[in-house]
ChimeraX commands (.cxc) that place a marker at each C-alpha (Angstrom):
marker #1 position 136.70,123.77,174.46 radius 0.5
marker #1 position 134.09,120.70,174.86 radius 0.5
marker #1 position 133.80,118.69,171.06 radius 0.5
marker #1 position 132.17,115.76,170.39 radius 0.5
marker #1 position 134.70,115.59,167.20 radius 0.5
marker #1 position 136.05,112.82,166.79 radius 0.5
marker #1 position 139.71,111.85,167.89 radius 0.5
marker #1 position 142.41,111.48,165.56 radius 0.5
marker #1 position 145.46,109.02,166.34 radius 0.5
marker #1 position 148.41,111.41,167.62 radius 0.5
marker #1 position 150.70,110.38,165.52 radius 0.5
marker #1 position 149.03,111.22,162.56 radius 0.5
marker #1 position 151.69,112.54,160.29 radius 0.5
marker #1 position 150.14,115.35,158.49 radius 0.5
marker #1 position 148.79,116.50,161.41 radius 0.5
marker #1 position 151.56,116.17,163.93 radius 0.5
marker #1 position 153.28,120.03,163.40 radius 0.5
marker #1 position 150.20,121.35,164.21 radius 0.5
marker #1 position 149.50,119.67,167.19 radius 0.5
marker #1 position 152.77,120.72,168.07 radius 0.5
marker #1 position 152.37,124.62,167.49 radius 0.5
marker #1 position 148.99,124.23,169.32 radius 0.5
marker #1 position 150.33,122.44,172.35 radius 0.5
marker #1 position 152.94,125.09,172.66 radius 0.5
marker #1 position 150.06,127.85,172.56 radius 0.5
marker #1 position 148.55,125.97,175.23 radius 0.5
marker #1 position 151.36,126.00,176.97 radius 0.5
marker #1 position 151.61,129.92,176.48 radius 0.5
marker #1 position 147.72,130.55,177.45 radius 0.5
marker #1 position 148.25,128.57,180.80 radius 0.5
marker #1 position 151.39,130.63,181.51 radius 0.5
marker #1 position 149.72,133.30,180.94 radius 0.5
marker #1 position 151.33,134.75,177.76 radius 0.5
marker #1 position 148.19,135.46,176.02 radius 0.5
marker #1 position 150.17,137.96,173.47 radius 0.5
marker #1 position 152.78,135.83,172.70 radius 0.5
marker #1 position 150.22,132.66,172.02 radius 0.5
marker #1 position 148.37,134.90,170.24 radius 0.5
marker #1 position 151.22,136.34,167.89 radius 0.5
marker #1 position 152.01,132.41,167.32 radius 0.5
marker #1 position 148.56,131.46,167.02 radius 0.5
marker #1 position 148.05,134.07,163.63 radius 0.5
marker #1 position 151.73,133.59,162.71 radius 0.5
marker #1 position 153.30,130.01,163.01 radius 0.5
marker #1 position 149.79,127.88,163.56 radius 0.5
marker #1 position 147.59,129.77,160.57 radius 0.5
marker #1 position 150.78,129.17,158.06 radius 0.5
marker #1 position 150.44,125.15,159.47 radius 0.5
marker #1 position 147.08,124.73,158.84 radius 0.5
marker #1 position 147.16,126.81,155.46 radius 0.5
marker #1 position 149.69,124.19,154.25 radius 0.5
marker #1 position 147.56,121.51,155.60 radius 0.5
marker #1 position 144.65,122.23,154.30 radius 0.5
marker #1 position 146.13,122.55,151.42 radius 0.5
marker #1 position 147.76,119.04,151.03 radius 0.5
marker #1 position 144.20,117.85,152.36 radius 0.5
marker #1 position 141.84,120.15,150.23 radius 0.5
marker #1 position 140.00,116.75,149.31 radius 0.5
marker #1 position 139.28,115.79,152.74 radius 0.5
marker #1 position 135.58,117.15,153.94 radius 0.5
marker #1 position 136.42,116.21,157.54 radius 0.5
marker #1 position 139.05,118.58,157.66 radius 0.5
marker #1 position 137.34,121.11,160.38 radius 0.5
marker #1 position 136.25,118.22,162.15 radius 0.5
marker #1 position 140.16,116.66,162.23 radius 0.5
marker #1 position 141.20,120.17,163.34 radius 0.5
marker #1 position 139.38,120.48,166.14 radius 0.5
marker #1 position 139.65,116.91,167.26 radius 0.5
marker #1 position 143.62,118.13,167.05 radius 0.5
marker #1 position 142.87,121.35,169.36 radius 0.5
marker #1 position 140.74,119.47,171.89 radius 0.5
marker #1 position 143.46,116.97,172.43 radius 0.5
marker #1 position 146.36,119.38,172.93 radius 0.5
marker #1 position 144.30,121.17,175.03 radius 0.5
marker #1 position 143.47,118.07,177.38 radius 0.5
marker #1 position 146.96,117.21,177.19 radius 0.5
marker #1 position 148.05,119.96,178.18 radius 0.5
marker #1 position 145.54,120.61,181.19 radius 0.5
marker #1 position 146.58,116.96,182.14 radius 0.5
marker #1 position 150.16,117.89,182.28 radius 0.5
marker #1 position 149.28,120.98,184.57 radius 0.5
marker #1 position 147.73,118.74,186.99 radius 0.5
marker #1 position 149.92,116.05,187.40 radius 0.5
marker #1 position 152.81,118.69,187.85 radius 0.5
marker #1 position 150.54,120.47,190.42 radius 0.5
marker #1 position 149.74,117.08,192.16 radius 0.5
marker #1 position 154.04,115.88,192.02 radius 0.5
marker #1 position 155.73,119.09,192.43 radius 0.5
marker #1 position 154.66,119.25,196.68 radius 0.5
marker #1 position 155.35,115.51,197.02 radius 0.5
marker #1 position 158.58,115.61,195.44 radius 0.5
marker #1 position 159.99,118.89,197.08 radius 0.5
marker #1 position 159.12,117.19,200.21 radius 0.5
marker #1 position 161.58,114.39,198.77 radius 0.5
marker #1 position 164.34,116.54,198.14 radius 0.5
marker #1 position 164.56,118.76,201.22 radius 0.5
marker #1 position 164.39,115.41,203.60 radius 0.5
marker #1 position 166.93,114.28,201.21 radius 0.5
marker #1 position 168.88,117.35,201.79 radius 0.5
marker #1 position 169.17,117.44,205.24 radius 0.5
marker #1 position 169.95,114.15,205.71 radius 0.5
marker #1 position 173.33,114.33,203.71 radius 0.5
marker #1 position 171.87,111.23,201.85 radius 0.5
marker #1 position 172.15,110.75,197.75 radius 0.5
marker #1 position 168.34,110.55,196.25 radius 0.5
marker #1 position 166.72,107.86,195.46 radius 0.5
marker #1 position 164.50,107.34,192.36 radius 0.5
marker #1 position 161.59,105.10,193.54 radius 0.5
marker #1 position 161.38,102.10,191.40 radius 0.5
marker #1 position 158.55,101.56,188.96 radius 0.5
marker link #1:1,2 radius 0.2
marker link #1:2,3 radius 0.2
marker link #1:3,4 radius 0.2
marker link #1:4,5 radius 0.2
marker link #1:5,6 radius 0.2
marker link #1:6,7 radius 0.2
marker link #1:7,8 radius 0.2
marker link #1:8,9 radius 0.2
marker link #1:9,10 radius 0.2
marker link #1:10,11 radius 0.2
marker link #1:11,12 radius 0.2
marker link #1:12,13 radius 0.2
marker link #1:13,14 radius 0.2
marker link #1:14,15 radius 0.2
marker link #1:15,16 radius 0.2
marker link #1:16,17 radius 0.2
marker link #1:17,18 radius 0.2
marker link #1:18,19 radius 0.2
marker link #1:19,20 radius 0.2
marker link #1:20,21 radius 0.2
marker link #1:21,22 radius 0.2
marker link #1:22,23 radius 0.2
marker link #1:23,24 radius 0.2
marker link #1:24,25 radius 0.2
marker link #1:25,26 radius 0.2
marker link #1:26,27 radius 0.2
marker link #1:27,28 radius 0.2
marker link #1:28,29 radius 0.2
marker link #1:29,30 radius 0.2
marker link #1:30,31 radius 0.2
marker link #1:31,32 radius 0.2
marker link #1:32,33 radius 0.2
marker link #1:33,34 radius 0.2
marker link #1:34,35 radius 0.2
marker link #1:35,36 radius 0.2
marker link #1:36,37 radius 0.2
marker link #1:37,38 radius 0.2
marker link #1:38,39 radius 0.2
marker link #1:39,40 radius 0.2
marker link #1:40,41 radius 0.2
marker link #1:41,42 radius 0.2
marker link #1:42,43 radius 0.2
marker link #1:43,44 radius 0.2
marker link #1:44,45 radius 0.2
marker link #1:45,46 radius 0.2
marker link #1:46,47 radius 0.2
marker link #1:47,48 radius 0.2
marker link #1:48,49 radius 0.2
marker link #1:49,50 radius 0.2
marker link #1:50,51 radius 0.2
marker link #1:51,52 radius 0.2
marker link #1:52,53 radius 0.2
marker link #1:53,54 radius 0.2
marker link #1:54,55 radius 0.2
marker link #1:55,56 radius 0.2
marker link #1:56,57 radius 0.2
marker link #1:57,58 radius 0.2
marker link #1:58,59 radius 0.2
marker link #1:59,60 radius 0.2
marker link #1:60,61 radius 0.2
marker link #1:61,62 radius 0.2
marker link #1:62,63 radius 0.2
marker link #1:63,64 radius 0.2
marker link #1:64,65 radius 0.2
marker link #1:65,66 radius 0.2
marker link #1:66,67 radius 0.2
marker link #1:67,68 radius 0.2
marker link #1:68,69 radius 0.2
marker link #1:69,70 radius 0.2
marker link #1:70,71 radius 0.2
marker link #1:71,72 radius 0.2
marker link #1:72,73 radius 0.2
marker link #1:73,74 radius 0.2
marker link #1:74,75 radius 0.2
marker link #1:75,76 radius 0.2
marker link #1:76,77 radius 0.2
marker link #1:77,78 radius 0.2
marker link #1:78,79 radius 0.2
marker link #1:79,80 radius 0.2
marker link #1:80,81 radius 0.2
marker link #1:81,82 radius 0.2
marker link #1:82,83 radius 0.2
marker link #1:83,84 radius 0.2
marker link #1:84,85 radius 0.2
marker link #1:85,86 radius 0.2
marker link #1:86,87 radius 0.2
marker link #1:87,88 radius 0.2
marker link #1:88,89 radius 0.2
marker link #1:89,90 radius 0.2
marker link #1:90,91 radius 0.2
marker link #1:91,92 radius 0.2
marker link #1:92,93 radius 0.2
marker link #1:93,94 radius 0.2
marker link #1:94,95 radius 0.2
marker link #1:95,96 radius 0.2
marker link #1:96,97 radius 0.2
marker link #1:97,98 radius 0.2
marker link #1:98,99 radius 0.2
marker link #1:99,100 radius 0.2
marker link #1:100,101 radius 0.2
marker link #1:101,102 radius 0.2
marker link #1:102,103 radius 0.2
marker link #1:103,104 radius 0.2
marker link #1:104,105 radius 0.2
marker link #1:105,106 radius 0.2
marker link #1:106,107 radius 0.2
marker link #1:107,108 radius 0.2
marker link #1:108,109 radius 0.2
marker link #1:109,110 radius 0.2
view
């Protein structure tokens, strides 16, 4: 999904359980448990953004704002993916080498 919305901070209190309940349908749609994010997607996220909107019924950016909110969870979330794609080899090389040589791991340091 490719917005030109704006972006909202991530912390933003009245938006954070959303972005929370969309991040874990992310999470769902890249595992590929469409069903399940889409069960949570008309049960769970449509109740959060009901109550949202109302609480913000004055607020004419609102679509805007909930977008911005999908587009970011979505990034993050694709972000995440990579960099666990990208670690995941290097690091399983660290562990076997680790393994076979008897030796306690070491964490690399910052």
């Amino acid at each position: 999904m490719k917005s030109t919305a704006p972006a909202i901070h991530p912390i933003d209190p009245a938006w954070r359980e959303v972005a929370e309940i969309y991040r874990g349908i992310c999470w769902l749609r890249a595992a590929g448990y469409r069903r399940g994010a889409a069960r949570r997607e008309a049960g769970e996220l449509a109740a959060a953004i009901a109550a949202l909107r109302r609480s913000l019924a004055a607020r004419a950016d609102f679509a805007t704002r909930l977008e911005a909110v999908q587009v970011a969870e979505e990034t993050r979330v694709t972000a995440a993916i990579a960099f666990a794609e990208w670690l995941a080899p290097m690091e399983s090389g660290r562990l076997q080498a680790s393994a076979v040589i008897g030796a306690p791991l070491q964490l690399a340091a910052g």
